[in-house]
N, C-alpha and C positions, 0 to 999 in steps of 0.2 A: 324622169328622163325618158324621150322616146328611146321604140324600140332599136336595137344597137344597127339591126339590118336595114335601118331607114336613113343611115348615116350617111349620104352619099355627098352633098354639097359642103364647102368645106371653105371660108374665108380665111384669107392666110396674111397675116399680117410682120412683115418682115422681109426684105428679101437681100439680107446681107450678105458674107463670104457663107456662113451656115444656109441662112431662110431661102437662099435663091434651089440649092438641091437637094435641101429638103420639099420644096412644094412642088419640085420637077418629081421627084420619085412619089409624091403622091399622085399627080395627075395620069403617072406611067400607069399607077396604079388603077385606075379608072377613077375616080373621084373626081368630080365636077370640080376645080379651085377657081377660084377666084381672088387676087394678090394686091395688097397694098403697099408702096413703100416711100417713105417723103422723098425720095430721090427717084422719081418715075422713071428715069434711064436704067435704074437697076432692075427695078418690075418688067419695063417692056423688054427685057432680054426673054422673059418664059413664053412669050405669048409663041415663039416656032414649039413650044411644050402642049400647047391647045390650055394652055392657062389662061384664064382671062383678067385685064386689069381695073383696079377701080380707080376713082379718084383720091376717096379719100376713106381712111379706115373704116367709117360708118357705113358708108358704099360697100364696104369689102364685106362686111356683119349681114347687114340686112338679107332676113330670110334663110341664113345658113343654119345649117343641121350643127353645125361646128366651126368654131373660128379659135386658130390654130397663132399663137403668140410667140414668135422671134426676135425682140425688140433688145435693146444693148444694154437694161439694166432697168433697176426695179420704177426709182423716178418715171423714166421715159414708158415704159407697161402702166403705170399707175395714169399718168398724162391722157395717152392714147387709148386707153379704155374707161376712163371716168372722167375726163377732163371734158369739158364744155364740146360740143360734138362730138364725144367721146363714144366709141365702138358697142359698147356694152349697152348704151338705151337703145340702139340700133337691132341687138339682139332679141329673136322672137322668147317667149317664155317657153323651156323646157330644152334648148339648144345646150348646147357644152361649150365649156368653153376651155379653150388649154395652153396654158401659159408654161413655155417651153426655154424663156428665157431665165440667165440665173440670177436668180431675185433674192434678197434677204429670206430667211424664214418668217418673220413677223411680216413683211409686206406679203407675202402668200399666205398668209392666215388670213392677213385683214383681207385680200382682193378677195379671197374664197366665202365669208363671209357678205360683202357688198354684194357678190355676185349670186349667194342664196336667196336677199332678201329682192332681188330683182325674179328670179325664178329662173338663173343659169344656174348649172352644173359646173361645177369647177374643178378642173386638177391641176396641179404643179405637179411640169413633169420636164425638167433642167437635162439635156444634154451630153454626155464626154465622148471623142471621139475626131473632135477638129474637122475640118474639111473635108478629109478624106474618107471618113466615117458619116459624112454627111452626103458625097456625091454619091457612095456603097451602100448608100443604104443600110449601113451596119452600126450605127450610133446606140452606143449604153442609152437609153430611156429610164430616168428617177423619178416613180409614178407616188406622188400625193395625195389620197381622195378616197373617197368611198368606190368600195365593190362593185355596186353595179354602175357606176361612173364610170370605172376604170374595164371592166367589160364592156361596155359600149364603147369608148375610146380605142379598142384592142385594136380592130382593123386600122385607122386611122395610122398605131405605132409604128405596126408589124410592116407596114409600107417605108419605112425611114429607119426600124431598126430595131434591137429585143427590148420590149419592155418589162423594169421589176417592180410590181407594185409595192411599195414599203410598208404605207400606211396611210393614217390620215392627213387632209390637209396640212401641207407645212414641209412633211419630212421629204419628201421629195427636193426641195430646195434645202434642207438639212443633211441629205447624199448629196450633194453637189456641193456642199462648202467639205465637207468631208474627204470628197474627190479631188476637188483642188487643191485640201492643206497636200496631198498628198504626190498629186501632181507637181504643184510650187515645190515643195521639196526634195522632191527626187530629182527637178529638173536643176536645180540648187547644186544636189550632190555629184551630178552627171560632168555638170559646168566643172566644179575646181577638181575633180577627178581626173579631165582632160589638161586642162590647165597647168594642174602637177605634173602630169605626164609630160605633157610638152616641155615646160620650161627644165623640165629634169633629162630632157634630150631622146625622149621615145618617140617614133612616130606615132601618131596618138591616132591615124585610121587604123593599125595595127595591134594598139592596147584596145582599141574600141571593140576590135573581132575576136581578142584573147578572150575578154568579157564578157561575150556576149555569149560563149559557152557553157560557162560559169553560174555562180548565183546570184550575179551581181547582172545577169542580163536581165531586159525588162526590155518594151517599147518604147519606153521615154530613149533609154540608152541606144536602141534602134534606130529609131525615125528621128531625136531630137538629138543625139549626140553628133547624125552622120551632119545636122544642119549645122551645129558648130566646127566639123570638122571641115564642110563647104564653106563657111560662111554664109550660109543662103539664111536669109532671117528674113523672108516675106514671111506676111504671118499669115498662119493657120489660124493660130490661137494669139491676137496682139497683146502683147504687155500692160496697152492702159487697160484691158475687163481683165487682166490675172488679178490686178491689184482691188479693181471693184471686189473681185473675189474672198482675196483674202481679209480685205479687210472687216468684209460682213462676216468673215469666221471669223477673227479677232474680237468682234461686236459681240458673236454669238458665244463664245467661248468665254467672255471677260460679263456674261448675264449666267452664266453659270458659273461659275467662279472658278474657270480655268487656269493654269498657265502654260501656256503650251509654247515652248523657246522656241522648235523648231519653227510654226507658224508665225511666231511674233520676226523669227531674222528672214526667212522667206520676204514677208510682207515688206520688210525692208530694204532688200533688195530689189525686190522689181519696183517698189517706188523710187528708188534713185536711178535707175534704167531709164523709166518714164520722166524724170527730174532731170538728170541727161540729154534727152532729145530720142529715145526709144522707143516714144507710147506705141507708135505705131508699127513697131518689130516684133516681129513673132516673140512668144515668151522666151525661148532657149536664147534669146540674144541677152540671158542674164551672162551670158559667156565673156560679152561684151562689158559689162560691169564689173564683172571680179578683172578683165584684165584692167580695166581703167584704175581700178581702185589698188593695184600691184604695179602702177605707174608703167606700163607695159603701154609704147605708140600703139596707134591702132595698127599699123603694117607690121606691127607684130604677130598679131593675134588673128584678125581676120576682117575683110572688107567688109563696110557698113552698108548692106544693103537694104534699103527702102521698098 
């Protein structure tokens, strides 16, 4: 791995509701980026950032110090960095590379792997924080990899947000299925918490601030209870990747011979959310679901917002 201080060009592959402020808070940073995204209208939004855009991911690779991975799930990272003009033969030997999307664990073993025998550096390093923690610059980083990997990548993090190195390839995307069971069901418990409330005649922005004193406050309860209480369900975080999510923990959980209820009803609710016509609502519009499923019209409960 070169040395970490030589890290300065940086190909950024992504630039969705996350990849678009994450690679603006890099380039704030001073790092030379340069951005990929199949939808080029979403890339040329950074260029008032002095970010530059490519054509196509291998464009975006070539000759970088580091090429920095935000793509919507493991398939689509696998595609775009191995796939037939794929980013990764584009990379020089001894670059990094860092796959930042949340991927299965065994696809970030294997991709770490491919990407030794090519003579990249690889970390899995998944995400939490939602948009908000992406524009702040304040995003939890789940670092997978070797030491001096994960030293070299530091500057890189510290620009987008804390990073904790875990361990070796893999667990980095093993804290983020973890994060999720955890997230999915709190955001779960938040939903019929409110829900109760209501249909039991409280006003439920007033049980929400009772609560939030309490032990039963959290952020999810915060930021994701006020959206149910708005109905605002743009998403931060859309329902179709919660279920990408959980479902690779149910994958990973049922290879170690888990049972894990809470993750197993999670998972099933936001896929009937998404089964519904939800994929694309923020995940808390599981709100949305337990009222459907409590035969509750929607002007009951809260306006469907897209």
């Amino acid at each position: 791995m070169d040395n970490p201080d030589t890290v300065r060009r940086i190909g950024f592959l992504g630039t969705g509701i996350m990849g678009a402020p994450m690679a603006r808070n890099l380039a704030r940073a001073g790092f030379d980026v340069t951005a990929w995204n199949r939808d080029p209208a979403k890339a040329a939004k950074l260029t008032a950032d002095g970010v530059a855009i490519a054509a196509t991911a291998a464009q975006a690779a070539t000759g970088q110090d580091a090429v920095v991975v935000m793509l919507s799930s493991g398939p689509v990272c696998d595609e775009v960095l191995f796939g037939p003009g794929g980013a990764i033969a584009a990379m020089r030997p001894g670059a990094l590379l860092i796959v930042m999307s949340s991927i299965p664990v065994e696809t970030a073993k294997t991709q770490a792997d491919l990407a030794g025998r090519a003579g990249i550096a690889y970390l899995d390093a998944p995400v939490s924080g939602g948009e908000v923690g992406a524009i702040g610059g304040s995003l939890s980083i789940m670092v997978g990899g070797s030491v001096e990997h994960v030293e070299a990548a530091n500057p890189i993090f510290k620009a987008m947000g804390k990073p904790v190195h875990i361990g070796p390839a893999g667990t980095g995307a093993l804290t983020k299925l973890v994060n999720q069971l955890t997230v999915a069901s709190t955001i779960v418990a938040v939903a019929e918490a409110l829900l109760l409330a209501r249909q039991g005649g409280a006003d439920i922005a007033r049980v929400r601030e009772a609560l939030m004193a309490g032990f039963a406050g959290s952020r999810i309860l915060d930021l994701h209870g006020q959206r149910m209480i708005d109905g605002a369900f743009e998403p931060g975080g859309p329902a179709k990747y919660q279920i990408k999510d959980t479902g690779a923990a149910r994958e990973t959980a049922t290879a170690l011979g888990l049972d894990l209820p809470m993750l197993n009803l999670a998972d099933r609710l936001f896929g009937d959310l998404v089964a519904h016509g939800g994929g694309d609502l923020d995940h808390s519009a599981v709100f949305l679901e337990l009222s459907r499923r409590n035969g509750l019209p929607p002007e009951e409960y809260a306006p469907l917002t897209a």
